[in-house]
DRENVEXKOL-900931 format. One record per residue (C-alpha): residue in one letter; chain; x, y, z. Coordinates in pm, whole numbers, always signed. Example, Ala and Ser with C-alpha at 12.3 -4.5 7.8 and 13.67 -1.06 7.14 Angstrom:
<atoms>
<atom code="A" unit="A" c1="+1230" c2="-450" c3="+780"/>
<atom code="S" unit="A" c1="+1367" c2="-106" c3="+714"/>
</atoms>
This chain:
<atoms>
<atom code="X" unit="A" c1="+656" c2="-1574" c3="+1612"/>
<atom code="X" unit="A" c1="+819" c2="-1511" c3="+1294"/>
<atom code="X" unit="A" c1="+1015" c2="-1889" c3="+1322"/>
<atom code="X" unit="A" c1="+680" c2="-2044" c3="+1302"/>
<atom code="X" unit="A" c1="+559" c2="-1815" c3="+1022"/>
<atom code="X" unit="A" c1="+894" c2="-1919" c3="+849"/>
<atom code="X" unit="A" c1="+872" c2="-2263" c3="+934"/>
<atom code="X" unit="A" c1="+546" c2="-2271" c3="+812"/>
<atom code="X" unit="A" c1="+596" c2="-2136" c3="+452"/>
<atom code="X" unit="A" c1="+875" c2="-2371" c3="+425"/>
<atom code="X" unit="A" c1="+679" c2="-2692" c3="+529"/>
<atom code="X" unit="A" c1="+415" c2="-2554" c3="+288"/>
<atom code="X" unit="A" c1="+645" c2="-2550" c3="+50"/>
<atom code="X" unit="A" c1="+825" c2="-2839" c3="+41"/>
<atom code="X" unit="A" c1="+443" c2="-3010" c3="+54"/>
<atom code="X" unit="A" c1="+373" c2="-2826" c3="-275"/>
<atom code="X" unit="A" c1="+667" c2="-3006" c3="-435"/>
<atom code="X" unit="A" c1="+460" c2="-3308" c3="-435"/>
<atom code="X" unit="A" c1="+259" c2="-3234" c3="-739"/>
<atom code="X" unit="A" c1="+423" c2="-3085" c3="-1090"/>
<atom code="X" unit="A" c1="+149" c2="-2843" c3="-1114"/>
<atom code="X" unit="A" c1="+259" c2="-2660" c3="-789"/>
<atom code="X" unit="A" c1="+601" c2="-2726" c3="-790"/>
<atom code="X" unit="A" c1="+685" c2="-2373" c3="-888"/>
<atom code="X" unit="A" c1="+493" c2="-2211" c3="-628"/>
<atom code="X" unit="A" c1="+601" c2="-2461" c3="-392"/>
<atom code="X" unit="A" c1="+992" c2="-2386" c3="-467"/>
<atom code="X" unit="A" c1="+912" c2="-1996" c3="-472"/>
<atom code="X" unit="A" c1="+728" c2="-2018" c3="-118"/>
<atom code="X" unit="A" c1="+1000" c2="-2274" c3="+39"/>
<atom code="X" unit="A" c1="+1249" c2="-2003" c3="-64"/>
<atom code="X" unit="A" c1="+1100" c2="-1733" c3="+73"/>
<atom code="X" unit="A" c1="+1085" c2="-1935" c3="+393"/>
<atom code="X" unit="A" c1="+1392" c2="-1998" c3="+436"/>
<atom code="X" unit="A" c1="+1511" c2="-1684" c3="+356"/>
<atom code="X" unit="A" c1="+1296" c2="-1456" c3="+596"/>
<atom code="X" unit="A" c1="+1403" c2="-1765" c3="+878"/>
<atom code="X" unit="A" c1="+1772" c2="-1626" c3="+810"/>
<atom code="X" unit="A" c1="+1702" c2="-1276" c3="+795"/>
<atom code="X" unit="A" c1="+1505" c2="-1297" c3="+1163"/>
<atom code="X" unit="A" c1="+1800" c2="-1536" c3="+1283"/>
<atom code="X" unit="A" c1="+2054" c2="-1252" c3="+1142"/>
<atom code="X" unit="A" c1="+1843" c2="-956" c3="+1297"/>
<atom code="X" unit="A" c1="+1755" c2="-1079" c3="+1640"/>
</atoms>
């Protein structure tokens, strides 16, 4: 469950890098992805 939550925020992400406005927000929820993907891959 929490690899499709991760996967999620990261493919929300990298959509919200499409427009300058939301870039930022885009790059800070694409990171925090990615990084909670790693931290469930590291803890399981």
């Amino acid at each position: 469950m929490a690899y499709i939550f991760s996967a999620m925020l990261f493919i929300f992400g990298l959509k919200m890098l499409g427009s300058p406005k939301t870039a930022r927000k885009g790059n800070l929820l694409s990171s925090v992805g990615m990084l909670s993907a790693v931290l469930v891959t590291l803890l399981d």
